[in-house]
N, C-alpha and C positions, 0 to 999 in steps of 0.2 A: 192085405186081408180086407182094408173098408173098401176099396175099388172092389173086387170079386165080392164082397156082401150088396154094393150097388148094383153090380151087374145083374147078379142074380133076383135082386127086386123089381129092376128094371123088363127083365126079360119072364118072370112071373108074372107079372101085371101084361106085358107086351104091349108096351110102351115103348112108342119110337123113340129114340135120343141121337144126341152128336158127341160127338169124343171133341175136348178143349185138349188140345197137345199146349200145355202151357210151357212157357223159360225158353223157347226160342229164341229170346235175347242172351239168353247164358252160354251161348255157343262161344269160343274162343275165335275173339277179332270177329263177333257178328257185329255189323253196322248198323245201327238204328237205323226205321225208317218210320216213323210216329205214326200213328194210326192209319198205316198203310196196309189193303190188303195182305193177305201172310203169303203170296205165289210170287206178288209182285215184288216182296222185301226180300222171299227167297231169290229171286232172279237175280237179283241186284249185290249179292253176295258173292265173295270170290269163291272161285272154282273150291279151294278144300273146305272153308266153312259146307259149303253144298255138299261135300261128302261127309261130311260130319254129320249133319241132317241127317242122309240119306241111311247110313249107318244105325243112325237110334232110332229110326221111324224102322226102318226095317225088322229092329229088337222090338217095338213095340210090337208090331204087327205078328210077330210069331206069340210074344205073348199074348194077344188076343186071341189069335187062332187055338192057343192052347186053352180058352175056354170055352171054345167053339163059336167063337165070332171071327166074322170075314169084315175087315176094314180098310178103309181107301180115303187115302186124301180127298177131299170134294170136290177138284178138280178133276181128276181123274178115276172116279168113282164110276165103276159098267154098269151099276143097277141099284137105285137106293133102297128095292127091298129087299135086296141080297146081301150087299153091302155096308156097315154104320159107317157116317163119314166123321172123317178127323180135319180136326180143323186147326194147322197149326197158330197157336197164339203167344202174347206176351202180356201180363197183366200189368207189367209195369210203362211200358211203351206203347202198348192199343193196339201194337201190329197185330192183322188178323181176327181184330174184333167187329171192325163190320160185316167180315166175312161171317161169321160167327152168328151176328143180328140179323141176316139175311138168311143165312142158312135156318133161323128159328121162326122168321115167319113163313117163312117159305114151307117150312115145314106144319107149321099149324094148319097154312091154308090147304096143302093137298093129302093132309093121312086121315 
């Protein structure tokens, strides 16, 4: 209910943002990689953790769609006004937080 009451402030106002996919370390046998991009930490995981990923972003992503948001990793994101991108991270490990500081000013300087 507070994510869909953000969303909806978020998208009343229409105000860019970025989706934190945060606990990426809680994955079963993920391997830290300390404040290491989040594509790069993913690569670097064995074949089934990556499916496990692959599995709950994929849940995520229909639950988006069911509020009518289209979402995409930032990597492979086709259009960031189409698009919000997700950024997967760890708050406890930093994986994925530069990406995160990057994707935020990147984002100030071109919307």
């Amino acid at each position: 209910p507070q994510t869909i009451e953000s969303l909806n402030m978020l998208r009343s106002k229409r105000c860019p943002f970025i989706i934190a996919l945060n606990k990426i370390d809680r994955m079963y046998q993920w391997e830290t990689e300390p404040n290491r991009p989040s594509r790069a930490s993913l690569n670097a995981q064995a074949k089934h953790v990556r499916d496990e990923y692959q599995t709950r972003l994929d849940k995520i992503k229909v639950e988006f769609a069911e509020q009518g948001l289209n979402v995409a990793e930032y990597w492979a994101n086709p259009d960031i006004r189409s698009y919000i991108n997700i950024v997967p991270t760890s708050a406890i490990t930093g994986e994925g937080v530069p990406d995160l500081l990057y994707l935020l000013c990147k984002l100030t300087q071109t919307m």
